[in-house]
Structures are given as C-alpha cells and as structure tokens.
Kinemage of the C-alpha trace (Angstrom):
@kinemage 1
@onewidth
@group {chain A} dominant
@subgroup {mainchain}
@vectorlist {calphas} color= white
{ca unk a 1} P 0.000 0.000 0.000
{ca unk a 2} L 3.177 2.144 0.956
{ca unk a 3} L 4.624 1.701 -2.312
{ca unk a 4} L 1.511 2.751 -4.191
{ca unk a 5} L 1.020 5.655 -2.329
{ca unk a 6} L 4.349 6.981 -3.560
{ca unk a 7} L 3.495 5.956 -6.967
{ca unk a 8} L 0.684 7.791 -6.701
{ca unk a 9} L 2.547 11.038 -5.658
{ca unk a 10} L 5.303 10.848 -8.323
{ca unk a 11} L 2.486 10.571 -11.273
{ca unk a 12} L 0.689 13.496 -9.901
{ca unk a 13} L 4.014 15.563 -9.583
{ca unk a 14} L 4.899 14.503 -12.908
{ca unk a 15} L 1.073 15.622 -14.629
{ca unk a 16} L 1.677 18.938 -12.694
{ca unk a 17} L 5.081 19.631 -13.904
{ca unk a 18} L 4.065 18.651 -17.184
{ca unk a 19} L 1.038 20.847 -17.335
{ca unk a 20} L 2.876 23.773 -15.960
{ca unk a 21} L 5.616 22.953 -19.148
{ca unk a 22} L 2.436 23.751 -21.355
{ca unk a 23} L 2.108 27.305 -20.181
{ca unk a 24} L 1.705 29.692 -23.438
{ca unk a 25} L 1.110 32.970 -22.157
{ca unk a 26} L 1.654 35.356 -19.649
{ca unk a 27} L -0.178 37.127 -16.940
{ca unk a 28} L 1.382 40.243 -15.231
{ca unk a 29} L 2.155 38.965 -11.705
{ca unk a 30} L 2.335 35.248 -12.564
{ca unk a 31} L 6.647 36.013 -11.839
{ca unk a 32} L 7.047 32.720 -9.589
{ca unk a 33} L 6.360 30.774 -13.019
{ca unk a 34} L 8.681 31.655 -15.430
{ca unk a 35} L 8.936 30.648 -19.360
{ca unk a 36} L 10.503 28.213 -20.361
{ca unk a 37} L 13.973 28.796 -21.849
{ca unk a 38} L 15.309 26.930 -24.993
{ca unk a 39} L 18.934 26.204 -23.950
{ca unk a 40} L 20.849 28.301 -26.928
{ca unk a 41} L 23.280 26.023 -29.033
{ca unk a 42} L 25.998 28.406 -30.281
{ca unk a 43} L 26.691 28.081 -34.243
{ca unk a 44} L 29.315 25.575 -35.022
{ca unk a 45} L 31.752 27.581 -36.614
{ca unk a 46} L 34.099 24.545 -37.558
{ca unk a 47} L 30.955 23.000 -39.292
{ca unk a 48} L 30.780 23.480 -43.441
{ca unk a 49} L 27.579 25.216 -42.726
{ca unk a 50} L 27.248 28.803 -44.300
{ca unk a 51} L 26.474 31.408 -42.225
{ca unk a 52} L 25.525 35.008 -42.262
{ca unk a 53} L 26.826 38.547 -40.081
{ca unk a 54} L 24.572 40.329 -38.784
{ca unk a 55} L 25.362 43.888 -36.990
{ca unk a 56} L 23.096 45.004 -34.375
{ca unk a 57} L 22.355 48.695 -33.003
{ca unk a 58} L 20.635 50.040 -30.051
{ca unk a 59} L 20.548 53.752 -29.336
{ca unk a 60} L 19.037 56.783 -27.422
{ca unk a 61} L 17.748 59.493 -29.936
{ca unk a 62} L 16.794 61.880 -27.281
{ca unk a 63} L 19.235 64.896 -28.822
{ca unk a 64} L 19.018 68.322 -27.624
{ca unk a 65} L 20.415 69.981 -30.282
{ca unk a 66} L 19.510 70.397 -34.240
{ca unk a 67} L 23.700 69.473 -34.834
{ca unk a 68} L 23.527 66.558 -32.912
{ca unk a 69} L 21.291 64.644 -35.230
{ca unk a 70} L 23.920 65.019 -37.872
{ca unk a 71} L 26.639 63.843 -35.448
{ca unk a 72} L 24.040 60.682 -34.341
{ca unk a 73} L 24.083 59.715 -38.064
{ca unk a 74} L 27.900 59.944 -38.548
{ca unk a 75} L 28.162 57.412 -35.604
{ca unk a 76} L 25.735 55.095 -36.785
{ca unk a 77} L 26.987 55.125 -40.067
{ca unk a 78} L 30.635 54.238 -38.628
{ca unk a 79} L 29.608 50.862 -37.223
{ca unk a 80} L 27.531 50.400 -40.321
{ca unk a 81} L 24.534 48.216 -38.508
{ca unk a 82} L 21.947 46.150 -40.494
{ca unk a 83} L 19.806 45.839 -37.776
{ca unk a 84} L 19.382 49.341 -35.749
{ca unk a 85} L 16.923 50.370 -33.200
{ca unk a 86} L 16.196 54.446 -32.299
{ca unk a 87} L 14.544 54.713 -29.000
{ca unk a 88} L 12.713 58.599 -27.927
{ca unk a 89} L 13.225 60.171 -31.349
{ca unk a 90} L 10.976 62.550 -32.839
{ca unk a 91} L 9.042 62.501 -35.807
{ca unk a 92} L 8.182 66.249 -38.077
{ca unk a 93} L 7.930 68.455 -34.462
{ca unk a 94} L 8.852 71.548 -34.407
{ca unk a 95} L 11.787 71.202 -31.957
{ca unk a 96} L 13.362 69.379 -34.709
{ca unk a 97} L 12.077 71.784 -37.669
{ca unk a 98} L 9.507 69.287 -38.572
{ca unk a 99} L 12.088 66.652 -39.693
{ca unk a 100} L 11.277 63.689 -40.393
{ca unk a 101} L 13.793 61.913 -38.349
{ca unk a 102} L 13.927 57.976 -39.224
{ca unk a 103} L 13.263 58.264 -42.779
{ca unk a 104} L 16.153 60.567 -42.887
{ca unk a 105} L 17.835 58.699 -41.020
{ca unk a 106} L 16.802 55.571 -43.265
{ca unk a 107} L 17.699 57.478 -46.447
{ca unk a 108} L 21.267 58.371 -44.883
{ca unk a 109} L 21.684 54.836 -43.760
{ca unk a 110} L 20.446 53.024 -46.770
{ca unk a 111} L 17.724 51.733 -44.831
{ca unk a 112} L 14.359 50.227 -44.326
{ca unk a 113} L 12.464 52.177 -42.065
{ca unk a 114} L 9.506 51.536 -39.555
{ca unk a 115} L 8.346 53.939 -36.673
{ca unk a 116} L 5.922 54.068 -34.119
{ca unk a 117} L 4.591 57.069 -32.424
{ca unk a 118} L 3.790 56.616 -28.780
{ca unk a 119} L 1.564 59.868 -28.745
{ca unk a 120} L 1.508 63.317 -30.575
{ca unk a 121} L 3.883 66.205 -29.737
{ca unk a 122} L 3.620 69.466 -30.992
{ca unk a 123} L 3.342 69.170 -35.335
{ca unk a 124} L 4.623 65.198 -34.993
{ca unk a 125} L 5.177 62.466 -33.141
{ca unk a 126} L 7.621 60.655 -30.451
{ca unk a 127} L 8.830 57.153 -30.223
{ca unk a 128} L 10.665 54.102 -31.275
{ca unk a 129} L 11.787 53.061 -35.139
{ca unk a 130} L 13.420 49.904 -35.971
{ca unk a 131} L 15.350 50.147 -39.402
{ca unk a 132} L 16.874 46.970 -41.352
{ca unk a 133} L 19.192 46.649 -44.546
{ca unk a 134} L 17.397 43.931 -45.735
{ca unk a 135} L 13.653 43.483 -46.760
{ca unk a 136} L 11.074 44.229 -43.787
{ca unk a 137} L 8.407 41.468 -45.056
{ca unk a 138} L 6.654 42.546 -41.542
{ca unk a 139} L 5.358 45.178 -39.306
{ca unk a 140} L 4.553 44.702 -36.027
{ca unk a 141} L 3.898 47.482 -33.327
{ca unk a 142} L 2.006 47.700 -29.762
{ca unk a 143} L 1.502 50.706 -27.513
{ca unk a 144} L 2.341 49.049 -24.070
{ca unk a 145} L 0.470 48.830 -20.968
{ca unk a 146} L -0.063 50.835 -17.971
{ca unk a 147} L -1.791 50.387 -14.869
{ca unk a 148} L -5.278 51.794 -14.980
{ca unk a 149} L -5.011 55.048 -14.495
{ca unk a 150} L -1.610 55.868 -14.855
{ca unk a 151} L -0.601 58.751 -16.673
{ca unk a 152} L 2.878 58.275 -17.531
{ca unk a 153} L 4.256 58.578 -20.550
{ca unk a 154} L 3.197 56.106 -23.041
{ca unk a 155} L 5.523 53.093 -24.576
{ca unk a 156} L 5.606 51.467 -27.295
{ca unk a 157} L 7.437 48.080 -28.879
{ca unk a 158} L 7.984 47.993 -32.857
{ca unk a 159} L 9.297 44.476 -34.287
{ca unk a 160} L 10.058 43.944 -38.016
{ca unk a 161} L 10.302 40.946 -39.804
{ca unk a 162} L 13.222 40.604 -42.602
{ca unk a 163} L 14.848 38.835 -44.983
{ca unk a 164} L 18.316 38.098 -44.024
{ca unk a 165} L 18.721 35.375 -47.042
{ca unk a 166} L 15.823 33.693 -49.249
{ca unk a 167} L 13.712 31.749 -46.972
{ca unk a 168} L 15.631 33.144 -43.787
{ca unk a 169} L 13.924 35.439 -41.483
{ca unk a 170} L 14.686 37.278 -38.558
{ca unk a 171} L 12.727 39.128 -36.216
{ca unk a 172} L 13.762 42.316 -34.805
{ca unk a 173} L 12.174 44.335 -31.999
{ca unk a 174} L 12.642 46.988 -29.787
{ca unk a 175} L 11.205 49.314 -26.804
{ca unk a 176} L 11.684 51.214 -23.765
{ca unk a 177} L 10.202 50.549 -20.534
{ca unk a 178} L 8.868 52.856 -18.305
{ca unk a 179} L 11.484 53.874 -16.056
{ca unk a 180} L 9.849 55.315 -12.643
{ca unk a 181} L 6.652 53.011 -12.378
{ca unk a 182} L 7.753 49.530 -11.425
{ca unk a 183} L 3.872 47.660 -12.107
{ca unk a 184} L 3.991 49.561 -15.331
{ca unk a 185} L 7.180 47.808 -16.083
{ca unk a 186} L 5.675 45.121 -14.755
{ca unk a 187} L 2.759 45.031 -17.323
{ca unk a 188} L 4.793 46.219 -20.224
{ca unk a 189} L 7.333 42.969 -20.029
{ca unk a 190} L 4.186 40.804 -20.080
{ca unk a 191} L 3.177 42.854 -23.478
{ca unk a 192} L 6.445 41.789 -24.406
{ca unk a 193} L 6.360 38.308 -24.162
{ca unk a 194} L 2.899 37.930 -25.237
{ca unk a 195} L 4.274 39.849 -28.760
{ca unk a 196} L 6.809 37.082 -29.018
{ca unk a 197} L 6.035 34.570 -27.818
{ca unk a 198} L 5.029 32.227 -30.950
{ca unk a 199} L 7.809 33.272 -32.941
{ca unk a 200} L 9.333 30.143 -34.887
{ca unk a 201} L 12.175 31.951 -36.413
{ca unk a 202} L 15.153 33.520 -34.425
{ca unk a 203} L 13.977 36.985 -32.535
{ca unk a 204} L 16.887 39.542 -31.190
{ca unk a 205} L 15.084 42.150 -28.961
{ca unk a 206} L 17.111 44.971 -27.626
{ca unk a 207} L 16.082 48.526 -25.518
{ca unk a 208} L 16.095 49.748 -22.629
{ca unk a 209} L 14.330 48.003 -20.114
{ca unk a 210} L 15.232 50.630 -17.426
{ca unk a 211} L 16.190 47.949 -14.600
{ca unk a 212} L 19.704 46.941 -13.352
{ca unk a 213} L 20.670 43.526 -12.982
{ca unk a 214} L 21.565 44.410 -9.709
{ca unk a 215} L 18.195 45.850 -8.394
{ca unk a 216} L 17.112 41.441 -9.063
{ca unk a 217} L 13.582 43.042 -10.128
{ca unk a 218} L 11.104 41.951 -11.874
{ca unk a 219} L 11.200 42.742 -15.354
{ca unk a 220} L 15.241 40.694 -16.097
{ca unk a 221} L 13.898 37.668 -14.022
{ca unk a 222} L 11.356 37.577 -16.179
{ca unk a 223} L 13.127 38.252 -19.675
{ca unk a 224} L 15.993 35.962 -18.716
{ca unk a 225} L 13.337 33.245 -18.403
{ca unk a 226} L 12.451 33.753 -22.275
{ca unk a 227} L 15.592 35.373 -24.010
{ca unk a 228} L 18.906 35.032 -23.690
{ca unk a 229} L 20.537 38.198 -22.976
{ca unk a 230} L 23.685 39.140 -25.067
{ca unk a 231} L 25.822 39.519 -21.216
{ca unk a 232} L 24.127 40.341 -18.458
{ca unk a 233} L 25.853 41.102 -14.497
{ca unk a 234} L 29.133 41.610 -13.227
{ca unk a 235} L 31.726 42.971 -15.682
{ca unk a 236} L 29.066 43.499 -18.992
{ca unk a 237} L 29.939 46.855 -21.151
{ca unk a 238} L 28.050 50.043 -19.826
{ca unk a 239} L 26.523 52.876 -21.819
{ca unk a 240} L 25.378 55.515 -19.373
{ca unk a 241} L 26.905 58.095 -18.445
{ca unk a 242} L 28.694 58.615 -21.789
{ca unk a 243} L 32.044 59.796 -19.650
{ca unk a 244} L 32.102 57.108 -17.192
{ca unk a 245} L 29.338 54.362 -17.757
{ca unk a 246} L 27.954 52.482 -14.430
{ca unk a 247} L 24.485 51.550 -16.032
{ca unk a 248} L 23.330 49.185 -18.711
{ca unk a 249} L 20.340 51.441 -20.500
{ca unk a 250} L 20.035 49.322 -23.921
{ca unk a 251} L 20.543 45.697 -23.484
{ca unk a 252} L 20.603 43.419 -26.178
{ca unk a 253} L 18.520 39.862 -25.973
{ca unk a 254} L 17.778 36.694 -28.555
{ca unk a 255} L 16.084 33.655 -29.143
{ca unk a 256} L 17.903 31.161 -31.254
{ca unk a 257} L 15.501 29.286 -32.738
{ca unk a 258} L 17.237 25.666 -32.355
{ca unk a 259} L 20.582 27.477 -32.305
{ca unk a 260} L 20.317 28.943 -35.634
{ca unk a 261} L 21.532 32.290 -34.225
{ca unk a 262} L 24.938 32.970 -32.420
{ca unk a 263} L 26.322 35.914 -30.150
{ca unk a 264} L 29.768 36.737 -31.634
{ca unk a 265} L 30.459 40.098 -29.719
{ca unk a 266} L 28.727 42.629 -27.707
{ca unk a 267} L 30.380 45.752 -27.046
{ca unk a 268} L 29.227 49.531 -26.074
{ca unk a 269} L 30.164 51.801 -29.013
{ca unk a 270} L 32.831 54.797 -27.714
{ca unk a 271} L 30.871 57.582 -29.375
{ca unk a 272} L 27.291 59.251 -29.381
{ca unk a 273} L 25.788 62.895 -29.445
{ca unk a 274} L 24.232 62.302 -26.278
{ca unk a 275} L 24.655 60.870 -22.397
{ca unk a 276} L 24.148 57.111 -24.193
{ca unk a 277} L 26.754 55.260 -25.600
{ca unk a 278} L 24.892 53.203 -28.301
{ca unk a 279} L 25.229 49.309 -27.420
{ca unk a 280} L 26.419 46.716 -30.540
{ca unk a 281} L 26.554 42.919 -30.856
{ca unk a 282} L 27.306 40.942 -34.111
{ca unk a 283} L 25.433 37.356 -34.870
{ca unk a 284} L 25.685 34.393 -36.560
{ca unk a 285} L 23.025 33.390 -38.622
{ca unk a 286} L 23.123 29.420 -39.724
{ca unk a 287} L 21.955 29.586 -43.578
{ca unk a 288} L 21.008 25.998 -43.647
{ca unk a 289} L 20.899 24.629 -47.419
C-alpha cells in the first residue's frame, strides 16, 4: 500500500510539472512561473555550414540639439549596422524643424524604415523606429500597458520581420520601458512576451528596459526566463553616463531558434551625441541549405 502511495505522488508531480511545461502565455504577476527557456546552441563555426553577419544597433535618440542629429548619423553610419533600433526620437515636431527623423535617417543609412509614435507632440510624433538593410516582409507594433489610471508617458514596442537570405527570417524588436513606475514595467514585459512569444524563427530584442541587474527586479527575471541576454551582471559593457558608464540602459537579448543564431560580440560603441553610448553585438546566422 506504501509503495503505491508513492506511486501515486510521483504521477501526480509529474502531470503537474508537465502541465505547468504547457504554459503559453503570460499574466502580469504570474513572476514565480517563469517561461521556459530553450537552452541556446551556439553556431558551429568549424561546421561546413554557411552562415551570415549580422550587426546590431541600439541607441538613445533623445538629442538636444539640431547638430547633434547630424553627429548621431555619422556614428551610426561608422559601425555600419543592419539591424538598428532608435529609441525617444521625434518625428516632423517643431523642436526638430519638422524633420522627419527615421526616414532621414533611413535614407542616410540606406535603410528600411519603420516607426511608431507613442503619442503626438507638438506638429509630430515621439517614439521608437526599428530600421533593417534587408527586406522588412513585416510590421509589427504595440503601444504598451499601464496600470489603470496611470498617466505616464506612453511606450511602445515595434518588431520587423526581414529577410536576411531567401527563406531566412529574422525578427527584430525593440522598446523602452517605463522607467519610474515599477507595475507599469511590470505590465509592459508581459506585453512583451505575449508579442513574441510564438515566434518560430530567431527573434533579437534589444532597448532599454530601465532595470539593473543588480536591483534582481522583476522585469530581467522575467526576460531571462524567455531570451537570452547578449551579457548580463558583473563585468558586462556600460553605456550611461557617456564619460564614465555604471548603467546598462540598452541591453541586447535573442532567441535562437534551435541554435540557428549565435552571439559573436557585444560591445558599447565609444561615441554618441548624447549621455548614451549606443550598445552593438554581431550574430551568426546558420543559412542551412
């Protein structure tokens, strides 16, 4: 009777375990059950298997100055990314002479371009673009939670689909948390996961989260549970401030998709036209045959 008794327990412990393993979406305060992570397989690089570069880009387009848009470009054009995300930049305001900042941008860069506005300012708009050198075959944008009746400012994510080679996509996506309300942080990484969550095909999602690994909150648990985050704790580059960085402000994340996509470096670029240092990181892309 003993016996069966524990047989009984371990077959109910395993249906439980394997019913929590079939979790497929998120709820904000669920953060004792996290997603499960796919255990990245780097690229074999001594393998005959072709594979293809790509150069990633995160940066803070908050500028206060009409120059410093022209220096931002010269930057950006230096590391020459294929992949680039532009967090707080302004669309045709007035405080920018009603520029159209990511298509120019785009145009300078030789560039696909796709912005979203997270709300109207002045004769424009404010918010995040994600730009790609190769096709976009997909748009994909979400203004982000906050609690109910919050009025701080509004967030968005934007995530692009492209064609890195024929029949080899990649998804790229990027946002900015809120970075003084912790449960709308909270919410917003939910949004987050939710967005990506069915994704088949490798997914590199970088921005500012505003949260410090060291602060063990919330929003990197809960990240770390889905993505794998390009370095993340003691000795990672820093981007903020620009003259002596002791913050991580854009972070860089993937999913590998079966280890079709590979971290080869991750580095804060030395120069920017504002209190950011732009973050970098180069992939490898497995072009199976």
């Amino acid at each position: 009777m003993k016996s069966n008794t524990i047989l009984y327990g371990l077959l109910s412990l395993f249906i439980l375990v394997s019913l929590s393993s079939c979790r497929k979406s998120y709820s904000a305060g669920d953060w004792d059950i996290l997603p499960e992570k796919e255990t990245p397989n780097p690229v074999d690089s001594g393998s005959n298997a072709p594979t293809k570069t790509l150069k990633v880009m995160s940066v803070n387009m908050r500028l206060s100055t009409i120059p410093d848009f022209a220096t931002m470009i010269t930057y950006i054009k230096e590391y020459n990314p294929d992949l680039l995300f532009l967090r707080q930049i302004d669309s045709a305001t007035t405080r920018v002479e009603k520029v159209n900042r990511p298509q120019v941008m785009a145009d300078s860069l030789g560039m696909e371009v796709f912005f979203k506005k997270n709300f109207d300012y002045q004769t424009g708009g404010f918010g995040n673009a994600v730009l790609s050198k190769f096709p976009i075959k997909e748009k994909v944008a979400q203004i982000l939670r906050r609690e109910d009746g919050n009025t701080a400012e509004l967030r968005s994510a934007v995530m692009i689909r492209v064609e890195v080679e024929k029949g080899h996509d990649v998804y790229f996506a990027g946002t900015e948390l809120d970075p003084s309300v912790v449960n709308n942080r909270n919410l917003q990484v939910i949004d987050l996961l939710n967005m990506t969550e069915k994704i088949t095909e490798p997914v590199i999602l970088v921005g500012n989260f505003n949260e410090q690994e060291s602060a063990n909150g919330q929003v990197l648990s809960y990240l770390k549970g889905s993505f794998t985050f390009a370095c993340l704790g003691a000795g990672c580059p820093m981007n903020s401030p620009k003259a002596s960085p002791t913050g991580i402000y854009d972070y860089i994340t993937f999913k590998g998709a079966g280890g079709k996509l590979a971290l080869s470096n991750y580095l804060a670029f030395p120069k920017s036209a504002n209190t950011f240092l732009p973050m970098t990181a180069s992939f490898k892309l497995k072009i199976e045959q």
